[in-house]
C-alpha positions in Angstrom: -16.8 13.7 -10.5 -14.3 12.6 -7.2 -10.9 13.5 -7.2 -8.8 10.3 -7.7 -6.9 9.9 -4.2 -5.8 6.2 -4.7 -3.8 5.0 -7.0 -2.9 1.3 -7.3 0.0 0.0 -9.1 -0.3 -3.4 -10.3 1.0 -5.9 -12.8 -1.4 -8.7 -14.7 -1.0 -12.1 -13.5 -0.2 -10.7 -9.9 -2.2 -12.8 -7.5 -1.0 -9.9 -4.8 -2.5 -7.0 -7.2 -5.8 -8.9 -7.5 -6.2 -8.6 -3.3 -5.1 -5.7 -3.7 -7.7 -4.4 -5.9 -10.3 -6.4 -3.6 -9.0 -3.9 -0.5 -8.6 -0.9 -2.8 -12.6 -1.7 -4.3 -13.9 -1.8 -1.0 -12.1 0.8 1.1 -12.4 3.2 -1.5 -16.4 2.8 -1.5 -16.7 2.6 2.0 -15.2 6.1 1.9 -16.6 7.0 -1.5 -12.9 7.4 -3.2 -12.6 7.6 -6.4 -9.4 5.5 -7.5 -7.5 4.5 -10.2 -5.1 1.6 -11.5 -2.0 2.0 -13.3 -0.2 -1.3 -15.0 3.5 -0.6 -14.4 4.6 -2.8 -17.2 2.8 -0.2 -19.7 6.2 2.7 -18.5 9.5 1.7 -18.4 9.9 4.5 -16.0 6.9 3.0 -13.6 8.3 -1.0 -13.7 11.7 0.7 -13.1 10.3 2.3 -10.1 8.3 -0.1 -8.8 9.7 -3.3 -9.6 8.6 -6.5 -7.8 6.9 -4.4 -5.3 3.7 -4.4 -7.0 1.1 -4.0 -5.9 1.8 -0.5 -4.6 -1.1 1.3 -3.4 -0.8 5.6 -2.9 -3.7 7.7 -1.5 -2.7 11.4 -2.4 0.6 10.8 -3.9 1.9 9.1 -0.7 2.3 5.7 -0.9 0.2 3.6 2.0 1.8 0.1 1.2 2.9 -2.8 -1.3 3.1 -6.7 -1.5 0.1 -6.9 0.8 -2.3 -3.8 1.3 -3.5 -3.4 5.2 -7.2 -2.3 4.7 -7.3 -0.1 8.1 -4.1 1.8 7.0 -5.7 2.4 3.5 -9.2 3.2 5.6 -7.0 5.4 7.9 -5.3 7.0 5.2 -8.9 8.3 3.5 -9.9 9.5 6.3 -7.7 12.1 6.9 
């Protein structure tokens, strides 16, 4: 099994997160990525953390971008 390299921080009922997750699905299998999603309103410490920047999507522990996730920074980002 992959490493997980992306992480993407969402919220339910986020139209934002649900593009998100459309970028994340296929950036991550163009690069065959394995990823993950976290709902930040599950950790106080996470929806203190991220707020109402959701979605936040990281690739190695560094986050890549929120609100609106650019598909050739994430691409960029798994390729190196």
């Amino acid at each position: 099994m992959a490493e997980t390299r992306v992480t993407l921080y969402f919220r339910d009922g986020c139209h934002l997160c649900d593009e998100a997750r459309r970028v994340v699905v296929a950036e991550c299998d163009r690069a065959g990525a394995a990823w993950q999603e976290v709902d930040v309103d599950t950790d106080g410490e996470l929806r203190a953390r991220y707020g109402e920047y959701v979605p936040v999507v990281e690739v190695d522990g560094t986050v890549q971008g929120f609100w609106q996730i650019d598909p050739v920074r994430l691409r960029t980002a798994l390729a190196g």
